[in-house]
C-alpha positions in Angstrom: -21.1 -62.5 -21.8 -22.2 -60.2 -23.9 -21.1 -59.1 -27.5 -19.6 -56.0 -26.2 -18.1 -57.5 -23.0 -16.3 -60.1 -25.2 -15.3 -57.0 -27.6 -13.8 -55.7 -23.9 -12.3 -58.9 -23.3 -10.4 -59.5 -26.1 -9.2 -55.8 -26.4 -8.0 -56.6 -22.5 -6.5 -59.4 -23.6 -4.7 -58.1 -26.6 -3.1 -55.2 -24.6 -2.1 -57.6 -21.8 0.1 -59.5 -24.6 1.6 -56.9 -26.3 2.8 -55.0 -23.3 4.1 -58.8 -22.0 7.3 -58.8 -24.1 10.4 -58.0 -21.4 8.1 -56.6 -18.3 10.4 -58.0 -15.7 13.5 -57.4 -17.9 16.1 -54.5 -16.2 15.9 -51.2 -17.3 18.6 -51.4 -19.5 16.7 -52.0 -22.9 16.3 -48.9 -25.9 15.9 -45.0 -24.0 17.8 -47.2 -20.8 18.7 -43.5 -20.1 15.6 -42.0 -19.3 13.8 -45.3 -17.8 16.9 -45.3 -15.1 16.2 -41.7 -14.4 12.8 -42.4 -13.4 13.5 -45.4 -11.5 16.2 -43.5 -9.8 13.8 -40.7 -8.7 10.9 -43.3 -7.7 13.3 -45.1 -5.4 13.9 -41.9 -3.5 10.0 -41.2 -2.8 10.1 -44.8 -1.6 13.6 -44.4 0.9 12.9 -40.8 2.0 9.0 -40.8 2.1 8.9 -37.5 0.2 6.0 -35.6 -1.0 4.6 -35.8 -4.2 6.2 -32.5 -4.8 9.1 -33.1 -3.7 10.5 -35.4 -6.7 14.8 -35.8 -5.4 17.7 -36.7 -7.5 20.7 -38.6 -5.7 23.4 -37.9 -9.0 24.2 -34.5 -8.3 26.6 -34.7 -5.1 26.3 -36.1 -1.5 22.6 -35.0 -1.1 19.1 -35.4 -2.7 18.5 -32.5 -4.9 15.1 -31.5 -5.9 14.6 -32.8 -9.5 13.2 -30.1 -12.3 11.2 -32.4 -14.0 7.8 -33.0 -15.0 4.8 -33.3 -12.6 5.9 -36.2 -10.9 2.8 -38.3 -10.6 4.2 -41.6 -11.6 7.2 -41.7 -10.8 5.5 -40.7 -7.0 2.8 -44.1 -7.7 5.4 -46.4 -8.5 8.0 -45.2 -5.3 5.0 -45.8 -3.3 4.1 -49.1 -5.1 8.3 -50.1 -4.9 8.4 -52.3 -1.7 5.2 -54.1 -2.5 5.7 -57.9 -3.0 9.5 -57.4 -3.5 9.2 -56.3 -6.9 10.8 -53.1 -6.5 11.8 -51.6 -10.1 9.9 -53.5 -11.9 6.6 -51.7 -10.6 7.5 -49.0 -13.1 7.1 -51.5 -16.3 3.3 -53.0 -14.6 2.1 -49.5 -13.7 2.8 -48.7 -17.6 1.2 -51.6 -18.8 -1.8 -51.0 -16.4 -1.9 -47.5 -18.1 -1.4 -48.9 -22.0 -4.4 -51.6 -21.0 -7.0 -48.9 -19.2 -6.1 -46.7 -22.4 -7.3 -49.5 -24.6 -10.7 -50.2 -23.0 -11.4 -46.4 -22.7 -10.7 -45.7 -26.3 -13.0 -48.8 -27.2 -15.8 -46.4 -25.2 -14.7 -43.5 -27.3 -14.8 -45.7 -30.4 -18.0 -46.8 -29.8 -19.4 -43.7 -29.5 -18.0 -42.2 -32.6 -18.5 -45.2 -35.0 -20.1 -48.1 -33.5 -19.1 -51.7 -31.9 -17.5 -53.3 -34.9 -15.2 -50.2 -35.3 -14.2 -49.7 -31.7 -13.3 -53.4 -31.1 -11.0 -52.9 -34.2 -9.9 -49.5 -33.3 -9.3 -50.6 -29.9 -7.7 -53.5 -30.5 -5.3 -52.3 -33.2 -4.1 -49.8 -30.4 -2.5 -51.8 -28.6 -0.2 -53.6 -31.4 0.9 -50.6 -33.1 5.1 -50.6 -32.6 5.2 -47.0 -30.5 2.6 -48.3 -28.4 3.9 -52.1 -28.2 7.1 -50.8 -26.8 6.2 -47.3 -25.1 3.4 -48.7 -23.2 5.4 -50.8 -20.6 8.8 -48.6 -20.3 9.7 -47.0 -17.1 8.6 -43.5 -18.0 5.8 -41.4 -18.1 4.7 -41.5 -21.6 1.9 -44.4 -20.7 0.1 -42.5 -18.0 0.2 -39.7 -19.6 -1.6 -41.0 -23.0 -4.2 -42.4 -20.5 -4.7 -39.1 -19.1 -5.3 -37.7 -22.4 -7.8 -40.1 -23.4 -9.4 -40.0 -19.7 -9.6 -35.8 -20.4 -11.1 -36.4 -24.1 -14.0 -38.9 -22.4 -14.3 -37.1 -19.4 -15.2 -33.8 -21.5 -17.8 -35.4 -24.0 -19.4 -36.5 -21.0 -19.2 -32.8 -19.5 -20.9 -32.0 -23.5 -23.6 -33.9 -22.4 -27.1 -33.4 -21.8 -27.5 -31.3 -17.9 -23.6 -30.4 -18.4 -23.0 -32.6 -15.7 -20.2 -31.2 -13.0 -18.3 -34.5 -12.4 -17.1 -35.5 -15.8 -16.1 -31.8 -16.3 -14.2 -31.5 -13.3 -12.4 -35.0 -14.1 -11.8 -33.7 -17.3 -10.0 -30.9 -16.2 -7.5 -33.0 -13.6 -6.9 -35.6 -16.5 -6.2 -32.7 -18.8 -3.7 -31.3 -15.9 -2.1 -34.7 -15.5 -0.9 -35.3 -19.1 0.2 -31.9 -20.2 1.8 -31.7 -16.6 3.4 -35.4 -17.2 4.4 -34.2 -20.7 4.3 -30.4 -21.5 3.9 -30.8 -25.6 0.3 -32.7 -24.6 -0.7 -29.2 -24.7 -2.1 -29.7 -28.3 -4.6 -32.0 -26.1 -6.3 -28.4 -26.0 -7.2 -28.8 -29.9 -9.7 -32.1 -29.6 -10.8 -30.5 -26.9 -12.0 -27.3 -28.7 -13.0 -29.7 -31.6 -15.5 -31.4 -29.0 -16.9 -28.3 -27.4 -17.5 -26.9 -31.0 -19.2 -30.2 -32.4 -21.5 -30.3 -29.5 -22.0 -25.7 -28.9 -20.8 -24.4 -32.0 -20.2 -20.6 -32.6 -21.6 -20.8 -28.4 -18.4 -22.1 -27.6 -16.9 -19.4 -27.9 -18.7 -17.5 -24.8 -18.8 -21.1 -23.0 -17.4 -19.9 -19.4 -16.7 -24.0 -18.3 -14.7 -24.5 -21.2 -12.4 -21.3 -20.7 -12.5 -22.0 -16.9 -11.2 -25.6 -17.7 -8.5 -24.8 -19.6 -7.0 -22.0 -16.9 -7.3 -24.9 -14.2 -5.6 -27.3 -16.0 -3.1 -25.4 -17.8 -2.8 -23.1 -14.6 -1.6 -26.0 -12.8 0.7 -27.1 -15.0 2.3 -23.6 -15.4 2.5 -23.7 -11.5 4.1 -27.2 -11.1 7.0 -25.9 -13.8 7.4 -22.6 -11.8 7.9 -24.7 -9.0 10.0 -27.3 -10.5 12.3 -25.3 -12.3 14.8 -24.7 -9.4 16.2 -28.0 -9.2 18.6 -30.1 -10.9 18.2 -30.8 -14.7 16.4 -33.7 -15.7 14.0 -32.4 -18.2 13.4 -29.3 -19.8 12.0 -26.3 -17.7 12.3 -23.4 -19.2 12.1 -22.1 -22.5 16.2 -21.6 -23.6 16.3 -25.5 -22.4 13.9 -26.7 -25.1 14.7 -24.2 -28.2 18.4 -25.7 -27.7 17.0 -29.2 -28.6 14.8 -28.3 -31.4 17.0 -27.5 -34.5 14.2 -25.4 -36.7 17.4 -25.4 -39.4 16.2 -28.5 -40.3 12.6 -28.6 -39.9 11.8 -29.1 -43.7 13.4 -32.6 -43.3 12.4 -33.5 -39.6 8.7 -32.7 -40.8 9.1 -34.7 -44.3 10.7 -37.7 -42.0 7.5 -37.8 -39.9 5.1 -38.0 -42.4 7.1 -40.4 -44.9 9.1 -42.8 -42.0 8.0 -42.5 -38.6 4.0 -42.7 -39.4 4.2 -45.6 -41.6 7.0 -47.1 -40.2 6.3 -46.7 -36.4 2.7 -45.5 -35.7 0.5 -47.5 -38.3 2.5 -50.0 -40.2 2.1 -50.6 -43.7 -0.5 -52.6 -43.6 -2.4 -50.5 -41.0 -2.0 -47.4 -43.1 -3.8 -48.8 -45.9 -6.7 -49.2 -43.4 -6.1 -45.5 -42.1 -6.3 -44.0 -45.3 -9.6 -45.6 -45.7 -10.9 -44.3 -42.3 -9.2 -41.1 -43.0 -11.4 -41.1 -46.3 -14.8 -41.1 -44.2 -14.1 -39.3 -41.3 -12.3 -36.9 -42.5 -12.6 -36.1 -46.2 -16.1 -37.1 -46.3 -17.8 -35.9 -42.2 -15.1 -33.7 -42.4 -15.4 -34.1 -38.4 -14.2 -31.1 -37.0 -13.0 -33.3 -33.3 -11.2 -36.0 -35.6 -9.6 -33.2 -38.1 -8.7 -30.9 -34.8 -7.1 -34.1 -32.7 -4.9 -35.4 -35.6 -4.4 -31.4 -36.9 -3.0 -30.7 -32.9 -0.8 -34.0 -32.9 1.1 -33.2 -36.1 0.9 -29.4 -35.7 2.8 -30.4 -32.1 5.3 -33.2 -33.7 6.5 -30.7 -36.1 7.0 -28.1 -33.9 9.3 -30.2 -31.8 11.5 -30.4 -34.9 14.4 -32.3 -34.0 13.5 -33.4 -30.7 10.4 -35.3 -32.2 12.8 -36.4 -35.1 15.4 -37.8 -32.3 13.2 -39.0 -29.8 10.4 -42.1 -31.1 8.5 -42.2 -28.2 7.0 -38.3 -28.7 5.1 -40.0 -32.0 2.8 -42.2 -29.2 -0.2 -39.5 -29.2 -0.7 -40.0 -33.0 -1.5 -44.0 -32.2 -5.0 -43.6 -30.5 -6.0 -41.4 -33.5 -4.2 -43.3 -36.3 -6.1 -46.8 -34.1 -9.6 -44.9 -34.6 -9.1 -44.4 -37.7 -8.1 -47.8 -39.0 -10.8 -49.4 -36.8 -12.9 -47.4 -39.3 -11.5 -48.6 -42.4 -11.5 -52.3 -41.1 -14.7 -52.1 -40.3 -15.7 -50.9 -43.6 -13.5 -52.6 -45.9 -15.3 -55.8 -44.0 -18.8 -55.1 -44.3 -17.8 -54.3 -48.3 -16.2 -57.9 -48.2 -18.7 -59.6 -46.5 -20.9 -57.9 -49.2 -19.4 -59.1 -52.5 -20.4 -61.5 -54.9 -19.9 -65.3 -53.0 -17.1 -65.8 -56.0 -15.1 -63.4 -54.7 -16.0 -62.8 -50.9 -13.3 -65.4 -49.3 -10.9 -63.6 -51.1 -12.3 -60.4 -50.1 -11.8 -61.5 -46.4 -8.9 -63.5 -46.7 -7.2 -59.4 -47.7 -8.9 -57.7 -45.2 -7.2 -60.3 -42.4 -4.0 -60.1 -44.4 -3.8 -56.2 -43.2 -5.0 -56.6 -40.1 -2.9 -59.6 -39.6 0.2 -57.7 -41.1 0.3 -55.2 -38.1 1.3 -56.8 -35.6 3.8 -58.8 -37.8 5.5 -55.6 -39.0 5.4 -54.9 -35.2 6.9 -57.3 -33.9 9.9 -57.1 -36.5 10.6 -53.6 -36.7 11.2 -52.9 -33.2 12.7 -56.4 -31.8 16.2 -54.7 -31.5 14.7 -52.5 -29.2 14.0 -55.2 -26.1 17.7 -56.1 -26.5 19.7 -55.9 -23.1 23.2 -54.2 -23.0 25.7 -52.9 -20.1 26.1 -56.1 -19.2 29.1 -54.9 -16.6 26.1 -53.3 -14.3 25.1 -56.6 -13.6 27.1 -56.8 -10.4 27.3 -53.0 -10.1 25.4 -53.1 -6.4 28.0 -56.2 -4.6 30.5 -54.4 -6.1 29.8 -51.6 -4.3 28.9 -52.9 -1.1 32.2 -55.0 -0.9 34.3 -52.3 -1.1 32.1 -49.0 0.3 30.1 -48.0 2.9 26.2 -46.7 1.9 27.4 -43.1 2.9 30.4 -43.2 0.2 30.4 -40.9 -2.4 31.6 -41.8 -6.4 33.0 -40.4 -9.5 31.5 -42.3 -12.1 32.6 -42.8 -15.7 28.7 -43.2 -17.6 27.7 -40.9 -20.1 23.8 -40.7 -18.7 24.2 -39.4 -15.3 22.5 -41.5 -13.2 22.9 -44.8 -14.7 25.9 -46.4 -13.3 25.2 -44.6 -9.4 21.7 -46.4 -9.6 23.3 -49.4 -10.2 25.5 -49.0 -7.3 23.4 -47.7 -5.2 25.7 -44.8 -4.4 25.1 -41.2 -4.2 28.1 -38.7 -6.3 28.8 -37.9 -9.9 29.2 -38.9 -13.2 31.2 -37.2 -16.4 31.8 -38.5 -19.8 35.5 -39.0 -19.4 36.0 -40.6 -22.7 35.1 -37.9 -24.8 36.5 -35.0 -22.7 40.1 -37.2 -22.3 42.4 -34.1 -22.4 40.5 -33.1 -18.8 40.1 -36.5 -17.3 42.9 -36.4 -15.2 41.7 -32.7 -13.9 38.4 -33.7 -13.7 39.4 -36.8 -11.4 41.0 -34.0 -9.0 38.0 -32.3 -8.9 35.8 -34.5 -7.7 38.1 -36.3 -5.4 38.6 -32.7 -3.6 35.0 -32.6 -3.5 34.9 -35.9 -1.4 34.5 -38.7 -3.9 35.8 -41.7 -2.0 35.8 -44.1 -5.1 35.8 -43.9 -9.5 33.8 -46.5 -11.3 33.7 -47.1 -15.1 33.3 -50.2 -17.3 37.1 -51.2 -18.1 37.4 -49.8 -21.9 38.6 -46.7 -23.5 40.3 -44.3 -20.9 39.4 -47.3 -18.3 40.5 -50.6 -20.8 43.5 -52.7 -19.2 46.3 -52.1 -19.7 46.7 -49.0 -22.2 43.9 -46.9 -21.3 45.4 -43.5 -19.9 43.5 -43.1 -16.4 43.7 -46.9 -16.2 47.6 -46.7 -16.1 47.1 -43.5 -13.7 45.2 -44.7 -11.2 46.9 -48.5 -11.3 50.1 -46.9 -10.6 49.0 -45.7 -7.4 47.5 -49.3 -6.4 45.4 -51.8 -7.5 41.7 -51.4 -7.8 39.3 -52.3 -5.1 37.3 -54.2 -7.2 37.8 -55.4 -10.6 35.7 -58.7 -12.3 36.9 -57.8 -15.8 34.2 -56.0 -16.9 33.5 -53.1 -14.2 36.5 -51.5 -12.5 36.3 -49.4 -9.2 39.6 -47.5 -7.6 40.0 -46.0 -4.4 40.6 -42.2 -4.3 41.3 -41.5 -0.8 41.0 -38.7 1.1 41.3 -35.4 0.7 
């Protein structure tokens, strides 16, 4: 094997490790909410045989609902991939994974063509032991394939820069660059490297280049149709504009934008350690080349992480398109603060060494304790959630559940219906059990505490007076409603 195929290897290797930690674990770890969501929608391409375009929800009343959500290409992958070997769910977490490790080998290609082999192999590697990346790369979302879309589009289109302007990398570029805005609609700054590419290789002849305004209304064009489309059905994402400007909170944008930069880079995109390195790369490449495709791709990832104010600030996992650029930049610094240790005087060079290991080394460390909490397992009265409901229902049963995300505890019980947050509306619980019983909800589910906890919780002392529950194992409670 070659240098560079061992380079490959190891970077393989490295992302197969990380991405190890809980990949057969339920769904119920950090952002349960969202990963159940998915699932939720992937098991109902895999039942129904539905279109890619046709993503359905089954939490919204007796019927599958189309689902306004993002361009469903995953989600449609791993229903397809669902009754493979028996795995079932947990193709969601090994399609991610398989995403995080093809991202890994293409950015050491993109490495290697920007600084060298000694640079990509650390850029590359680093990648895929970041703490966004460690955890982000194997949950049951789309936030993996979309990063490897991203990275396919930015490839695809230096190859399309190339010499002949070759017409397969270009129109691969422009599907990638379709797929991951489409997967997630703030990828959109993926439109700045872009432009930072086509400049570095045209210059001011970018401007009048007709394949690089062509690419962008194909991709964005499609993406723009897929949310027309999408935005009819049942809320599960945001579709249209009043949706996202309601999660924002621009009040506060001084402090969400001073929170990125001073918590959530150091904290959750490079480390400590691994900034060091970056602000060394960041020296070269940026202050120094002053490389307009470096400055534009970190410029559009910020300039799109503020702008999402408070839904950046809230939500970690938006921060994951700052890791391949923060990775290329401290594969930079590694590489050079090595070749500067290797370099000094024998008195000093093992010590030299010794601190460049120490930060590399540090990385994954600060890793793997800053977001341990977030493998941790909880709703531990789900666990049964699917014999409960087959004991006591038939498939075609509809339920009232009490779960504040929607879908959660119906996925568990593999039961169509509703859910509402009964605890914290309890002055309308009562009304709100009426409702849905008149609707034809046959059975209410909850976990036995608050409104639910035995024996002073008010719609447990309701619903017990009119009979005992059809199932209850102490920790998950279902009563009948009957008829209406």
């Amino acid at each position: 094997m070659t240098g560079r195929g061992r380079c490959l290897a190891v970077v393989a290797f490295l992302s197969i490790l990380a991405h190890a930690k809980g990949l057969t674990a339920p769904l119920l770890d950090y952002h349960y909410h969202r990963q159940v969501n998915t699932a939720s929608i992937a098991r109902g391409y895999w039942r129904n045989a539905s279109p890619l375009h046709e993503p359905r929800i089954d939490w919204d009343g007796p019927s599958d609902r189309l689902a306004a959500t993002e361009l469903p290409v995953y989600m449609w992958v791993y229903g397809k991939l669902w009754p493979i070997a028996g795995l079932g769910e947990k193709w969601g977490r090994l399609v991610s994974a398989a995403a995080s490790l093809l991202t890994a080998l293409l950015l050491f290609l993109l490495f290697e063509e920007e600084f060298g082999l000694e640079a990509a192999f650390w850029g590359a590697s680093v990648f895929s032991l970041l703490p966004i990346e460690v955890y982000f790369g194997r949950t049951v979302q789309p936030e993996a394939t979309a990063l490897l879309a991203l990275i396919g589009a930015l490839v695809l289109w230096s190859r399309s820069l190339g010499p002949g302007r070759p017409w397969g990398p270009w129109a691969g570029a422009v599907l990638c660059a379709f797929v991951a805005v489409g997967l997630k609609l703030p990828y959109v700054h993926l439109l700045a490297p872009l432009a930072g590419l086509t400049w570095r290789r045209l210059g001011r002849r970018a401007f009048l280049d007709w394949r690089m305004h062509a690419a962008g209304l194909l991709s964005m064009g499609g993406v723009i149709a897929w949310y027309l489309h999408a935005r009819g059905g049942v809320y599960v994402v945001p579709t249209h504009a009043n949706e996202y400007t309601s999660l924002l909170s621009y009040d506060r944008l001084p402090y969400f934008i001073q929170f990125q930069i001073f918590s959530r880079f150091p904290e959750l995109v490079t480390t400590y350690g691994g900034l060091v390195l970056f602000a060394v790369g960041a020296r070269e490449v940026l202050s120094g080349k002053r490389d307009v495709f470096w400055l534009s791709w970190l410029g559009g990832v910020a300039l799109h992480l503020f702008a999402m104010s408070g839904y950046s600030h809230y939500h970690e996992y938006t921060a994951l398109p700052l890791v391949p650029v923060a990775a290329g930049l401290i594969g930079v610094g590694a590489a050079r603060l090595r070749e500067k240790a290797a370099a000094a005087p024998p008195s000093r060079r093992a010590f030299a060494l010794a601190g460049v290991a120490l930060l590399l080394v540090s990385i994954p460390a600060h890793s793997a304790l800053r977001i341990r909490r977030w493998y941790r397992q909880g709703f531990e009265y789900l666990e049964g959630a699917g014999r409960a409901a087959a004991a006591v229902s038939a498939p075609s049963d509809l339920f009232l559940t009490n779960c504040q995300a929607s879908s959660v505890l119906l996925y568990y019980l593999d039961r169509r219906g509703w859910s509402s947050e009964f605890d914290m509306r309890p002055e309308t619980a009562a009304a709100t059990v009426d409702e849905y019983a008149a609707k034809g909800a046959r059975f209410l589910a909850s976990e036995k505490r608050g409104l639910f906890a035995e024996p002073d919780g008010a719609l447990w002392r309701r619903l017990r007076a009119r009979g005992k529950p059809a199932w209850d194992d102490g920790r998950l409670v279902i009563f009948p409603l009957g008829r209406r």
